[in-house]
N, C-alpha and C positions, 0 to 999 in steps of 0.2 A: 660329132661329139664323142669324146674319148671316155670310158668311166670312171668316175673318182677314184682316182689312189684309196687304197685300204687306210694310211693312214693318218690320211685328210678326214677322209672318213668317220675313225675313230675317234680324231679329234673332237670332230664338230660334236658327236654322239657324248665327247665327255666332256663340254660345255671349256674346251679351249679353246679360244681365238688366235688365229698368228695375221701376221701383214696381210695375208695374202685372202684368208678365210676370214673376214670379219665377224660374222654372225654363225648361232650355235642354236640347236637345237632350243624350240619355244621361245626366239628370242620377238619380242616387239617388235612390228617396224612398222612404217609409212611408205606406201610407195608414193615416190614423191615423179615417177616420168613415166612416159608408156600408157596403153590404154587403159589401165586400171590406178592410174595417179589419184592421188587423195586419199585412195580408199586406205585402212589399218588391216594387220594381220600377223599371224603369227608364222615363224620361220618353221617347216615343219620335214625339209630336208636338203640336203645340200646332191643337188642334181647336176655340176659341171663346174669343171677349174679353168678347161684350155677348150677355147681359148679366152673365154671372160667365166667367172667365178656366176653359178646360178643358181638358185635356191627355187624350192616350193614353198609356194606359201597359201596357207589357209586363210582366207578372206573372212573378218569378225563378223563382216553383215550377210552373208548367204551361205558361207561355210561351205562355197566352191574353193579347190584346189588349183593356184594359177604358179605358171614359171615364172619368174624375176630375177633380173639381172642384179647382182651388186649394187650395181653403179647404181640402181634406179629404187634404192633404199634406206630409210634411213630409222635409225635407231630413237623405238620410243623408249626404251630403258628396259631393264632386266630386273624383275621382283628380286629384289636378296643380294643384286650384284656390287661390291662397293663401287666400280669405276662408273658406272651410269643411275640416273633416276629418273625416274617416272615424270610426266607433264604435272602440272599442277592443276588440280579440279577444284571445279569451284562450287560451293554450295548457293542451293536455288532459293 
C-alpha cells in the first residue's frame, strides 16, 4: 500500500469529495460487505487510494477502529450536508 497523496488527503480533511474519494472526514456509513457488514460508523480516516480507495472507520457499537474498503460502504447521510440525509427514525 502506497501513502495517500497529500492532496487527497487534504481533501478528504476538508470535507471534499471527488469520483474517486467518496467519503470525508466523520462521514455516516454502513458497512454493507466484509466481516464487519451491518454494523454503522463513522468515517474517521482516509488510509489508501491504490489500489482500492480505504478508509478507518470507528465502529458506533464498541468504538474499535476497523479498515474498509469503499466499495464495502455506504453512505447514512452527512448532518448539515445538502446532497445527502439522514435515515428516517421513528418514534416508539
Amino acid at each position: 500500500m502506497n501513502p495517500v497523496p497529500k492532496d487527497l488527503e487534504e481533501a478528504f480533511m476538508a470535507f471534499r469529495r471527488s469520483d474517486r474519494v467518496t467519503f470525508c472526514l466523520n462521514d455516516a456509513v454502513e458497512i454493507i460487505a466484509g466481516p464487519h457488514a451491518g454494523r454503522g460508523g463513522a468515517v474517521i480516516s482516509l488510509t489508501a487510494v491504490d489500489p482500492n480507495v480505504e478508509y478507518l472507520v470507528e465502529l458506533s457499537d464498541t468504538g474499535r477502529d476497523v479498515r474498509v474498503l469503499q466499495s464495502d460502504l455506504r453512505s447514512l447521510g452527512t448532518p448539515g450536508s445538502p446532497n445527502e440525509s439522514l435515515p428516517e427514525t421513528r418514534s416508539p
